[in-house]
C-alpha positions in Angstrom: 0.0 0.0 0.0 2.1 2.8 -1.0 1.8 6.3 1.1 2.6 9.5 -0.5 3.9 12.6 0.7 5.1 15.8 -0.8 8.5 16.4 -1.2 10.1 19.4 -2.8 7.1 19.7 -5.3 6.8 16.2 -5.9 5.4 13.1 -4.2 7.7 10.3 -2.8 6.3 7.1 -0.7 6.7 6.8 2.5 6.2 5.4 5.4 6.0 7.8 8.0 3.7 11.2 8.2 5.5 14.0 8.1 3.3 15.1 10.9 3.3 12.6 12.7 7.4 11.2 12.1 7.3 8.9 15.0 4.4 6.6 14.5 4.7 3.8 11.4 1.7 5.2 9.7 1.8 2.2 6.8 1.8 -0.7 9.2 -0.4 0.6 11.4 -3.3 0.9 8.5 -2.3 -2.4 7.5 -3.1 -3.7 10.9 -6.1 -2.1 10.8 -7.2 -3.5 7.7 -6.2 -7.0 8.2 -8.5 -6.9 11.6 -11.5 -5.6 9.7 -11.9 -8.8 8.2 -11.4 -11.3 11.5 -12.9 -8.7 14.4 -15.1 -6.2 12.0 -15.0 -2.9 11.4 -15.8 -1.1 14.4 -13.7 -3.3 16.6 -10.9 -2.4 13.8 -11.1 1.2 14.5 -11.0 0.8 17.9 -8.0 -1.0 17.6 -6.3 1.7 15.8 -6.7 4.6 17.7 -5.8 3.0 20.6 -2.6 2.4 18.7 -2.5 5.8 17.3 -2.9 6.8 20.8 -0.1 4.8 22.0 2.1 5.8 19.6 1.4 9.9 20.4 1.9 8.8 24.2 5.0 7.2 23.4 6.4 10.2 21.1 
């Protein structure tokens, strides 16, 4: 799943926001899509802002 970002007028992939440099943005979307289909969707997001939330804490 590639992630884009702009950089110096043109887009590169990435793994990591720019705004948000210290969480693994790719992986953690990945997760998150990989759970939708064994826990369902709401359970899914749940799942991922807790990591998201994690991953501020931890920053």
């Amino acid at each position: 799943m590639p992630t884009d970002i702009l950089h110096d007028g043109h887009y590169v992939e990435s793994d990591y926001s720019p705004t948000f440099p210290e969480l693994p943005v790719k992986p953690l979307i990945l997760e998150a899509v990989a759970q939708v289909w064994t826990v369902g969707t709401p359970a899914a997001i749940q799942a991922f802002q807790m990591a998201l939330e994690q991953g501020l804490d931890q920053g």
